[in-house]
C-alpha positions in Angstrom: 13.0 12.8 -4.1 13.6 14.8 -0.9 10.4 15.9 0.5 7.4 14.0 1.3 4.0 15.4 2.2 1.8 12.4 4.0 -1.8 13.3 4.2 -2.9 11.8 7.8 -6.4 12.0 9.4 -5.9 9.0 11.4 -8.5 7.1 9.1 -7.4 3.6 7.9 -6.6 5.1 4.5 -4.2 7.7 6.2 -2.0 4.8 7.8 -1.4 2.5 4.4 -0.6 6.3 3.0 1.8 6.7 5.9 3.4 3.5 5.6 3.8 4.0 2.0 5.5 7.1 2.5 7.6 5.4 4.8 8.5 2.4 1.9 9.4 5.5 -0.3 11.6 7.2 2.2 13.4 4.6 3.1 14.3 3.8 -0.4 15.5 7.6 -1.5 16.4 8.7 2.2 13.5 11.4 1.9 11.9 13.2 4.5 8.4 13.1 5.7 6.1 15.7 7.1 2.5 14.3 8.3 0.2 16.6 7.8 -3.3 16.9 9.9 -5.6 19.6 8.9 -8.0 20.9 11.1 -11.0 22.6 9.3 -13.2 25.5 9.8 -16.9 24.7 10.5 -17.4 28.4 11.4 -18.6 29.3 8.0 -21.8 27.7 8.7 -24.5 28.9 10.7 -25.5 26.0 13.1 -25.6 27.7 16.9 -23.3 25.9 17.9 -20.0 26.8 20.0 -17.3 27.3 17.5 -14.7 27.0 19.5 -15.7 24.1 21.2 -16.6 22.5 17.8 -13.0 23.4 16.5 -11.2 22.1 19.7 -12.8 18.8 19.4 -11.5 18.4 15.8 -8.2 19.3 17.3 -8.0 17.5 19.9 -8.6 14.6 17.6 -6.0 15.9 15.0 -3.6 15.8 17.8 -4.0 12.2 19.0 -4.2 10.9 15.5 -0.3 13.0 14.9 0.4 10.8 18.2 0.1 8.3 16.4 1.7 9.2 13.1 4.8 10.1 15.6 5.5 6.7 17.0 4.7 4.9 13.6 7.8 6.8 12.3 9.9 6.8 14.8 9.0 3.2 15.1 10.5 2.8 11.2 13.8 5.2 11.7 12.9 7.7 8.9 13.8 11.2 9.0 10.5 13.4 9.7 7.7 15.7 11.9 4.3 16.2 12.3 2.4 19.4 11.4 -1.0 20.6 12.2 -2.3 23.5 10.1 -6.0 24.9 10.2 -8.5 25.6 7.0 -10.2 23.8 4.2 -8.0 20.8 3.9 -7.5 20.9 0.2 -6.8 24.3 0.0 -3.8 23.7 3.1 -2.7 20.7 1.7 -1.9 21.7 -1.9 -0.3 25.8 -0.5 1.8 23.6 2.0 3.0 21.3 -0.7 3.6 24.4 -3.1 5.6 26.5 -0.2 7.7 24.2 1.2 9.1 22.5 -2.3 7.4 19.0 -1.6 8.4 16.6 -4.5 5.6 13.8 -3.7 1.9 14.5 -1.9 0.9 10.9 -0.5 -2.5 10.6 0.4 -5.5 8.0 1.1 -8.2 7.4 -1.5 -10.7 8.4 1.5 -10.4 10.2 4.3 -12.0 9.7 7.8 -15.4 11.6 7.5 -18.4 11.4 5.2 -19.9 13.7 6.7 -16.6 16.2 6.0 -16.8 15.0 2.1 -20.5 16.5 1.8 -19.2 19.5 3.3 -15.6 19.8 1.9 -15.8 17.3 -1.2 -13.0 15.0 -1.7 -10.1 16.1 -0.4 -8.0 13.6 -1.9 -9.8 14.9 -5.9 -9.0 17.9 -5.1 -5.2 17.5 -4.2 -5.0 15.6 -6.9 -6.4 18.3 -9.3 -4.7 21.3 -8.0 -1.4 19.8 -6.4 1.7 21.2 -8.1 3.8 18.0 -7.3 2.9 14.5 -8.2 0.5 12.6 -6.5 0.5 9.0 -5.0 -3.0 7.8 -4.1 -3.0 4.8 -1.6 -6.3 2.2 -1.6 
């Protein structure tokens, strides 16, 4: 196992993930890319400021990578931090697919309700359409 794909929204879930993926690195000398997907709200027609909308999430996406960052370099394992924009599903399972990644780590929930209504589960969805196993962290 040489690549692993950490799910991270900065959400409680996202961390055990992380630190799982850590566990698993460690063992098989893998390495990690934390990924933060930033999605599109333009699609729906509130009046609001997409842009601004959009730099809020990433400004958040950004802090919680921050994070992410010192929690690995904290444990010594090889890895980076990504961020990529669109549905978060959709990103998650092409990344995985394009860049060879043997394990997809991800939270049982992620961060935002509110998201879930909009999105639906990320984390079903990965797990439905992900080319690559699948390790789901409660």
């Amino acid at each position: 196992m040489e690549k692993i794909l950490v799910c991270f929204d900065g959400s409680e879930w996202s961390k055990k993930a992380l630190n799982e993926a850590i566990k698993i690195a460690q063992k098989f000398n893998s390495k990690i890319t934390v990924l933060s997907v930033v999605p599109k709200v333009c699609f729906l027609e509130t009046g609001v400021d997409c842009a601004t909308v959009e730099g809020i999430f990433r400004a958040e996406t950004e802090g919680n990578l921050s994070k992410a960052e010192e929690i690995l370099k904290g444990k010594e394992v090889k890895g980076n931090t990504l961020i990529l924009e669109g549905n978060p599903s959709e990103v998650i399972v092409e990344y995985a697919k394009n860049n060879h990644i043997d394990l997809i780590v991800i939270g049982t929930k992620g961060k935002d309700a509110t998201e879930r209504t909009l999105f639906g589960s990320v984390t079903q969805k990965v797990t439905a359409n992900a080319g690559c196993s699948v390790l789901v962290i409660k």
